[in-house]
mmCIF file of the N, C-alpha and C atoms, coordinates in Angstrom:
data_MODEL
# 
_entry.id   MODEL 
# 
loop_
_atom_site.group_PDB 
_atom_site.id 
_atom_site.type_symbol 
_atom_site.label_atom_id 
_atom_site.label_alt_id 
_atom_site.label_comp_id 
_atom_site.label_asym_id 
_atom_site.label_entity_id 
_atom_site.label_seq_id 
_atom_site.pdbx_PDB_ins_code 
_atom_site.Cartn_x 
_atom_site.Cartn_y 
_atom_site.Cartn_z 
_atom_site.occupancy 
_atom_site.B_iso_or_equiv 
_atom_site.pdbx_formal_charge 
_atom_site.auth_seq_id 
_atom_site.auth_comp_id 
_atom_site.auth_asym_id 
_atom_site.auth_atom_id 
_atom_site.pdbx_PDB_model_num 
ATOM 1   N N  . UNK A 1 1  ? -3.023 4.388  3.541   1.00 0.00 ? 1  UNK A N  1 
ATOM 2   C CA . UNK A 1 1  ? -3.977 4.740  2.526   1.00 0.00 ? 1  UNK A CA 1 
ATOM 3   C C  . UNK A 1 1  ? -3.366 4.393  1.166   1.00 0.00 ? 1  UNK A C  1 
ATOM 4   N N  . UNK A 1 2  ? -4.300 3.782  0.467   1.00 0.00 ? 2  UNK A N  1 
ATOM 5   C CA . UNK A 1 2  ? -3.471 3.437  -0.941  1.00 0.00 ? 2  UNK A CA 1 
ATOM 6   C C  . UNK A 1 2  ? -3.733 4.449  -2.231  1.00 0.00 ? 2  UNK A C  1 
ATOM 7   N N  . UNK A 1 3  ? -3.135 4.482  -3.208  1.00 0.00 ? 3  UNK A N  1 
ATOM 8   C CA . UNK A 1 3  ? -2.912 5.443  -4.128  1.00 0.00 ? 3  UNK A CA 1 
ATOM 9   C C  . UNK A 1 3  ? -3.688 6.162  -4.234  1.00 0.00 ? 3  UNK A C  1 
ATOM 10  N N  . UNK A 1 4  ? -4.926 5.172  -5.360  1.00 0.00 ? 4  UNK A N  1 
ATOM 11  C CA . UNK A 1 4  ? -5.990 4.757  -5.513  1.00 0.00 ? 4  UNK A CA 1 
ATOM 12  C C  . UNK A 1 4  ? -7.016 5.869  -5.408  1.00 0.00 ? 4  UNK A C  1 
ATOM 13  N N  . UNK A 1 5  ? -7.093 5.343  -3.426  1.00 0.00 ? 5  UNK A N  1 
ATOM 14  C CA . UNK A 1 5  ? -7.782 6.462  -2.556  1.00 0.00 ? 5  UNK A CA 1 
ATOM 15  C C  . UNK A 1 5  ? -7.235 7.765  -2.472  1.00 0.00 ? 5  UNK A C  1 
ATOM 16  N N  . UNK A 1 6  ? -5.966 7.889  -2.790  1.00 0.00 ? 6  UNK A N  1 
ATOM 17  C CA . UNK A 1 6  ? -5.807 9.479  -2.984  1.00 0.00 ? 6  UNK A CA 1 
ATOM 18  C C  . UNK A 1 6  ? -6.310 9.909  -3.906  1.00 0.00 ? 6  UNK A C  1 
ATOM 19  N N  . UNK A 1 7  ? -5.448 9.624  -5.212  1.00 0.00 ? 7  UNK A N  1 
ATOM 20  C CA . UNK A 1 7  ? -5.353 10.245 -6.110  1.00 0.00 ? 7  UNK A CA 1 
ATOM 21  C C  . UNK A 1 7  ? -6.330 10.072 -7.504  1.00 0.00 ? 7  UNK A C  1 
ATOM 22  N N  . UNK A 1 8  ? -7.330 8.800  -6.834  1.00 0.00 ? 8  UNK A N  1 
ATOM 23  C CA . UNK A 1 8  ? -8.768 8.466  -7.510  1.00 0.00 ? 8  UNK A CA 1 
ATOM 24  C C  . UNK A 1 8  ? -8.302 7.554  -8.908  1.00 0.00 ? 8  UNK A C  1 
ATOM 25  N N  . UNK A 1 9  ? -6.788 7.075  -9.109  1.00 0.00 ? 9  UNK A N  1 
ATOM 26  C CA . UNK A 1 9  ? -6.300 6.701  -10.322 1.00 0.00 ? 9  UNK A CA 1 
ATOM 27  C C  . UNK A 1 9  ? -5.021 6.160  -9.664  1.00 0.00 ? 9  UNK A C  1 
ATOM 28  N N  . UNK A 1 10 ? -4.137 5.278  -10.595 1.00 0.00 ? 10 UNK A N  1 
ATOM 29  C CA . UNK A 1 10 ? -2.773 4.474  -10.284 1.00 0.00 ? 10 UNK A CA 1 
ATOM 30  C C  . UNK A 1 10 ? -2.383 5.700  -10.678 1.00 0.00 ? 10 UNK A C  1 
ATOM 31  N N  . UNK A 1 11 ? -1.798 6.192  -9.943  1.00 0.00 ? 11 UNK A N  1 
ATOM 32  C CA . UNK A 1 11 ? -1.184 7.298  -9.637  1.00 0.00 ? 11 UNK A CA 1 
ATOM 33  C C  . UNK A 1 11 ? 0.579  6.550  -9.884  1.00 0.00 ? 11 UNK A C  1 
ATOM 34  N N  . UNK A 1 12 ? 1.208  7.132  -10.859 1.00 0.00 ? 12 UNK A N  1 
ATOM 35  C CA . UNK A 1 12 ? 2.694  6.116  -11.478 1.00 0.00 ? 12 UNK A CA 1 
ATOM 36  C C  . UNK A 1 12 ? 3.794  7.263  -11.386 1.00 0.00 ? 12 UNK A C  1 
ATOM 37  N N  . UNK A 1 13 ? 3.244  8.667  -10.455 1.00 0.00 ? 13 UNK A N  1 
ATOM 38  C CA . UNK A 1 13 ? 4.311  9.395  -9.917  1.00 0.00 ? 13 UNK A CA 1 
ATOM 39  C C  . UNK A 1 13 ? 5.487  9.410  -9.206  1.00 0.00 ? 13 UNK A C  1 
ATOM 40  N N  . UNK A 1 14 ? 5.876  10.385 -8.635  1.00 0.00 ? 14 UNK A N  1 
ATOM 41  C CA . UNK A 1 14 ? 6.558  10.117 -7.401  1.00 0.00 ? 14 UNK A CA 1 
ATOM 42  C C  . UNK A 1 14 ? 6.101  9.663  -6.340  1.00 0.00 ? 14 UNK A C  1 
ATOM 43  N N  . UNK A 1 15 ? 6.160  8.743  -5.183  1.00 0.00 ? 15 UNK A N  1 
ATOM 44  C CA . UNK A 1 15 ? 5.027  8.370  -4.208  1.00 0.00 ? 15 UNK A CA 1 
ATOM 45  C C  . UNK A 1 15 ? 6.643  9.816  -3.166  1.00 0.00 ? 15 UNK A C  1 
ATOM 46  N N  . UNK A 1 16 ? 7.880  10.064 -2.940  1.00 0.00 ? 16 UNK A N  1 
ATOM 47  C CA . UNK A 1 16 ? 8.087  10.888 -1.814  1.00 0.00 ? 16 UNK A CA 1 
ATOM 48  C C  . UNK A 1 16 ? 7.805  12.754 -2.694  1.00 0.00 ? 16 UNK A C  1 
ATOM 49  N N  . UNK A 1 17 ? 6.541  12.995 -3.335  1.00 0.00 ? 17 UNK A N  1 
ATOM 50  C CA . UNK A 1 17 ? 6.622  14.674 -3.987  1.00 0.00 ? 17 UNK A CA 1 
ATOM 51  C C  . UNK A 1 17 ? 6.173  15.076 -2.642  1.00 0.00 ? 17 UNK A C  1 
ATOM 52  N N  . UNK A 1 18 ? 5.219  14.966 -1.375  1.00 0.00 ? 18 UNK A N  1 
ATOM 53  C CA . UNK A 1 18 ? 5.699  15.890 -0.603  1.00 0.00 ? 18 UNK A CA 1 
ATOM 54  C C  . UNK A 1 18 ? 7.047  16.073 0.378   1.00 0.00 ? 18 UNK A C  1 
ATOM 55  N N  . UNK A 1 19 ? 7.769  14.833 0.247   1.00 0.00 ? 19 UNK A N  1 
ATOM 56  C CA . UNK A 1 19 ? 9.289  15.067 1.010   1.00 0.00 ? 19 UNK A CA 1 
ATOM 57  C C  . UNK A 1 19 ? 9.817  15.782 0.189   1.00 0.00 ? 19 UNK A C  1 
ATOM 58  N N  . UNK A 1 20 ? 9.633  16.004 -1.331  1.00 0.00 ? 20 UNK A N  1 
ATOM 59  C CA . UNK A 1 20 ? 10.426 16.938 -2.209  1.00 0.00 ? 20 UNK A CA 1 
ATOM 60  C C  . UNK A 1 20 ? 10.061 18.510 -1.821  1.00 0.00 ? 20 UNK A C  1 
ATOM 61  N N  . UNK A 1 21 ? 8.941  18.758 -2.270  1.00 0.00 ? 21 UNK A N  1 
ATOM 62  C CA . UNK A 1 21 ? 8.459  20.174 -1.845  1.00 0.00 ? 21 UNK A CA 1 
ATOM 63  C C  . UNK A 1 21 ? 8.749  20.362 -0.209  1.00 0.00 ? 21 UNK A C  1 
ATOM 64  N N  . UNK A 1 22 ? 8.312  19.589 0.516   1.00 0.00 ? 22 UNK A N  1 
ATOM 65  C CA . UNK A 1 22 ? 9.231  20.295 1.797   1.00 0.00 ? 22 UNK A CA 1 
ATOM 66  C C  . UNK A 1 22 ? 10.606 20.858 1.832   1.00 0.00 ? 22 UNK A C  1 
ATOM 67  N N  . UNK A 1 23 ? 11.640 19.776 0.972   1.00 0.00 ? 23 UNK A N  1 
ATOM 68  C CA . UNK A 1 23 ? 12.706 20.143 1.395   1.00 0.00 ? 23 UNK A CA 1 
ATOM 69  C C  . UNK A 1 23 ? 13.418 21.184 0.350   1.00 0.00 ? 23 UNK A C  1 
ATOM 70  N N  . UNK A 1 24 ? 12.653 21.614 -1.298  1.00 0.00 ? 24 UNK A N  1 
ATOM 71  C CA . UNK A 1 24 ? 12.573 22.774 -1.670  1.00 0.00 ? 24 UNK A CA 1 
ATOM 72  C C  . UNK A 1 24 ? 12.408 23.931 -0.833  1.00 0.00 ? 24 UNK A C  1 
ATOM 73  N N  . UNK A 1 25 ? 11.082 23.999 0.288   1.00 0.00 ? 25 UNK A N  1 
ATOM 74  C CA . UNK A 1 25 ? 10.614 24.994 1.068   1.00 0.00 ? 25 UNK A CA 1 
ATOM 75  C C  . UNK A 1 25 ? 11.748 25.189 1.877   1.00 0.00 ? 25 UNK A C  1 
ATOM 76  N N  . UNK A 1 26 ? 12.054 24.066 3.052   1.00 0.00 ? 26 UNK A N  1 
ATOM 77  C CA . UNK A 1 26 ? 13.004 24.158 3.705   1.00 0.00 ? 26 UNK A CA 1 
ATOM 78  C C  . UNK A 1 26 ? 14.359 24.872 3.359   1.00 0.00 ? 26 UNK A C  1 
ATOM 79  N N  . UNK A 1 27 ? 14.674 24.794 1.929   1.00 0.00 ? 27 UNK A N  1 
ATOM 80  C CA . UNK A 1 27 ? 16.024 25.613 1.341   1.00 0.00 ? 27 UNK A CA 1 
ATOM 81  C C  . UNK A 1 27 ? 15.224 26.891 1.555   1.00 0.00 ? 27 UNK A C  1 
ATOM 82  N N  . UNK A 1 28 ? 14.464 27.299 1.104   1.00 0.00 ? 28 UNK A N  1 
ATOM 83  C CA . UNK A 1 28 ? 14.170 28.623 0.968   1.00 0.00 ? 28 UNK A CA 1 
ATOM 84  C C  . UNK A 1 28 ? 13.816 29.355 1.802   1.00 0.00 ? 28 UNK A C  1 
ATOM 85  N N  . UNK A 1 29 ? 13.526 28.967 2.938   1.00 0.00 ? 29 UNK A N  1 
ATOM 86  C CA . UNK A 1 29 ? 13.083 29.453 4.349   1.00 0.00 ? 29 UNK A CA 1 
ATOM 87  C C  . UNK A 1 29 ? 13.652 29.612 5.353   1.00 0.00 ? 29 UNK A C  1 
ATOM 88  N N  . UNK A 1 30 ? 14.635 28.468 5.767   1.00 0.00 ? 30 UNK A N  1 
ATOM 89  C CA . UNK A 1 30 ? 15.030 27.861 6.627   1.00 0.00 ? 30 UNK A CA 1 
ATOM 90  C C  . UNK A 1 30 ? 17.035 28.761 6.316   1.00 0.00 ? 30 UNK A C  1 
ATOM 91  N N  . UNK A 1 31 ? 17.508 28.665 7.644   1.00 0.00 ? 31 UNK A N  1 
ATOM 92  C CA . UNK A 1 31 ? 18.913 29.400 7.694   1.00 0.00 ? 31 UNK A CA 1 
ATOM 93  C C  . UNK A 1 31 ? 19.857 28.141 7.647   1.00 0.00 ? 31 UNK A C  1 
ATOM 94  N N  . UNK A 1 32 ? 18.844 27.705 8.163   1.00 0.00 ? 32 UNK A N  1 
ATOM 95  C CA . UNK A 1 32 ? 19.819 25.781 8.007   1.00 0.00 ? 32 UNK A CA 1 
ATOM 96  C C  . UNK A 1 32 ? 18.965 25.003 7.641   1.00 0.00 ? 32 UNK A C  1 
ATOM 97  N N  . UNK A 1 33 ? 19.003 24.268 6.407   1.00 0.00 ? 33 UNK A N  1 
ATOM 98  C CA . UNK A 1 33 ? 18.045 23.159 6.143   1.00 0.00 ? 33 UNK A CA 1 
ATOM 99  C C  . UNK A 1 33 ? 17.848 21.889 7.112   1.00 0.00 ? 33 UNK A C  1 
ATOM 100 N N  . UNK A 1 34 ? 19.811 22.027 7.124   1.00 0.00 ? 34 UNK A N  1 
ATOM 101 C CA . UNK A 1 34 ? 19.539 20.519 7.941   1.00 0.00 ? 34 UNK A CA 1 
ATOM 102 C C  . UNK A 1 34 ? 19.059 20.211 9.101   1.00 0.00 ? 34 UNK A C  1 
ATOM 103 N N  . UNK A 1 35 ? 19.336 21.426 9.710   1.00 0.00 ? 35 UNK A N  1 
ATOM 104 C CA . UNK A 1 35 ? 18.142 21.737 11.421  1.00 0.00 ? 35 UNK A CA 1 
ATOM 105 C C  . UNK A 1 35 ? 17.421 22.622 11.019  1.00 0.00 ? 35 UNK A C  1 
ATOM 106 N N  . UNK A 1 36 ? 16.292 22.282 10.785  1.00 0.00 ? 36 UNK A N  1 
ATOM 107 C CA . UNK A 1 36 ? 14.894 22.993 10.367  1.00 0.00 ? 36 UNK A CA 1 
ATOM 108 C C  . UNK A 1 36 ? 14.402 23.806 11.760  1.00 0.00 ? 36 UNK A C  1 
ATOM 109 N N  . UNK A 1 37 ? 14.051 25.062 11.507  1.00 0.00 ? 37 UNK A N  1 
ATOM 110 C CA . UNK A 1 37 ? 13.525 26.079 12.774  1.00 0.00 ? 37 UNK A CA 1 
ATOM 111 C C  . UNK A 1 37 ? 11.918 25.687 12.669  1.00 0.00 ? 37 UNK A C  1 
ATOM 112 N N  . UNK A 1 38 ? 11.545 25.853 11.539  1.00 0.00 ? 38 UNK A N  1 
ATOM 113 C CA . UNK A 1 38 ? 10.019 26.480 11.164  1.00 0.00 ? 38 UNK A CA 1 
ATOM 114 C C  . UNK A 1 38 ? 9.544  25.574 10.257  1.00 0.00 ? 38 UNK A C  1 
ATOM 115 N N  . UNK A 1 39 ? 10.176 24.393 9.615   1.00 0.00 ? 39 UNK A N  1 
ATOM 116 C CA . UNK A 1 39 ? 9.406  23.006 8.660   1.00 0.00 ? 39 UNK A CA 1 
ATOM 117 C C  . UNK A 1 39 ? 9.637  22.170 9.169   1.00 0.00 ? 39 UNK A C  1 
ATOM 118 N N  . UNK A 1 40 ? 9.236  21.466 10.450  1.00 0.00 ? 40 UNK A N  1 
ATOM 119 C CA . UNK A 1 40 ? 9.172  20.206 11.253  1.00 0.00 ? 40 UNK A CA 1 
ATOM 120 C C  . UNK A 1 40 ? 8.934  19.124 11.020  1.00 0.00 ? 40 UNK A C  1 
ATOM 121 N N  . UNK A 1 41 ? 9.577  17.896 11.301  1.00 0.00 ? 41 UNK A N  1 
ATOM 122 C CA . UNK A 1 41 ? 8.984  16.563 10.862  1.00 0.00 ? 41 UNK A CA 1 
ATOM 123 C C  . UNK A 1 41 ? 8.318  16.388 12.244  1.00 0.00 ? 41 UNK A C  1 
ATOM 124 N N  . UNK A 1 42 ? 7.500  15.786 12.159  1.00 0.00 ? 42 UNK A N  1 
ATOM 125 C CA . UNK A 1 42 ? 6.509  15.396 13.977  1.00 0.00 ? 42 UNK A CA 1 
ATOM 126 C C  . UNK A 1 42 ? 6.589  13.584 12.689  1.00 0.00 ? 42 UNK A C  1 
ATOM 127 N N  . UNK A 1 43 ? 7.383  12.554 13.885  1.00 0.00 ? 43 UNK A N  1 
ATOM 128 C CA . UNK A 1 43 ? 7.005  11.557 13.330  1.00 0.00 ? 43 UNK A CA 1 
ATOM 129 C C  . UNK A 1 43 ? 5.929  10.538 13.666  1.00 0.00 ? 43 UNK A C  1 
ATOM 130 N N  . UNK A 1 44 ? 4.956  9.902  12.645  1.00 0.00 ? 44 UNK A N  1 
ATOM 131 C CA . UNK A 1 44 ? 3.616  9.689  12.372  1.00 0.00 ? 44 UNK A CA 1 
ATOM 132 C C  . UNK A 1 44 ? 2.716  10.328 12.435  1.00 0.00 ? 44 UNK A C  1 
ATOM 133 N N  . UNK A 1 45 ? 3.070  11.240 12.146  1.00 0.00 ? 45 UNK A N  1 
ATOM 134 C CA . UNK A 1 45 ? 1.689  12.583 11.865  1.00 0.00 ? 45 UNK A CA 1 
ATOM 135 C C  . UNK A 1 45 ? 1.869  13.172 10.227  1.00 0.00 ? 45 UNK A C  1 
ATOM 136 N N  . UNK A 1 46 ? 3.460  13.914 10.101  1.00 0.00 ? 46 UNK A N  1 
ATOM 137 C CA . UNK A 1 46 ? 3.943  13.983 8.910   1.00 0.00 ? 46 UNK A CA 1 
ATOM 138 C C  . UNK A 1 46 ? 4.598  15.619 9.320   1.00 0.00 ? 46 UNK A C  1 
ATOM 139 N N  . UNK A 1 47 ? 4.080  16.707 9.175   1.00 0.00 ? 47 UNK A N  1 
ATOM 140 C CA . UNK A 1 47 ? 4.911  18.082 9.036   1.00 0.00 ? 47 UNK A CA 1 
ATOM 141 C C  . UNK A 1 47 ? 4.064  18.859 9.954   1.00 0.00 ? 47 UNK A C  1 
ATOM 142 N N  . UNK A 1 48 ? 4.793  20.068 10.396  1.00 0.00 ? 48 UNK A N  1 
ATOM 143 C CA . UNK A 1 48 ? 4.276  21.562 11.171  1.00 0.00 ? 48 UNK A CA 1 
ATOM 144 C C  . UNK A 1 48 ? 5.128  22.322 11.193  1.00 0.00 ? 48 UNK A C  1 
ATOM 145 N N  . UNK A 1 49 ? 4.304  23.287 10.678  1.00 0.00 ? 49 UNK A N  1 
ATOM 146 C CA . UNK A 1 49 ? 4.944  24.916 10.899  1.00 0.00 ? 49 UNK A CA 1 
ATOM 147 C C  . UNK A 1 49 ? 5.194  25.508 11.775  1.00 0.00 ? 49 UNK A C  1 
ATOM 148 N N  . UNK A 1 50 ? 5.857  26.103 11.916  1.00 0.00 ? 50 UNK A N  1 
ATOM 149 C CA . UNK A 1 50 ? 5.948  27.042 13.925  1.00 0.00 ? 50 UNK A CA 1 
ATOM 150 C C  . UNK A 1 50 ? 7.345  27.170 14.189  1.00 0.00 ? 50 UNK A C  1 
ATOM 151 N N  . UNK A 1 51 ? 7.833  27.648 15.020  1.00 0.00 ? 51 UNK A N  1 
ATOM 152 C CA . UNK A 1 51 ? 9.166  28.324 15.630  1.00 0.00 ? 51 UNK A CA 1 
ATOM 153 C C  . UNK A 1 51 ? 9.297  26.669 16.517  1.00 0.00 ? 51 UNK A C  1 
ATOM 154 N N  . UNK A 1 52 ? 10.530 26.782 17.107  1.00 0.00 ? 52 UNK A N  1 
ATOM 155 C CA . UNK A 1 52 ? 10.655 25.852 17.420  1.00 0.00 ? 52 UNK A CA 1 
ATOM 156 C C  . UNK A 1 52 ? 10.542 26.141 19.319  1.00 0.00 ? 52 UNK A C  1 
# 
């Protein structure tokens, strides 16, 4: 999907702000960031919540 279509404008942001806010969340949630319990990557889908 291109910008565009997201964000309705050239969007000249960050294109990774939700890998950022995940891995904000992940500090704050998580007992180990680097093995995540409960902020999952599922790859080509993108993220899920849940116990592991």
């Amino acid at each position: 999907m291109y910008k565009r279509q997201v964000w309705e404008h050239d969007y000249l942001g960050d294109s990774r702000l939700v890998d950022n806010c995940v891995q904000r969340l992940r500090a704050k949630i998580e007992a180990d960031p680097a093995s995540p319990a409960y902020v999952q990557t599922v790859r080509g889908f993108g993220y899920r919540f849940g116990p592991v």
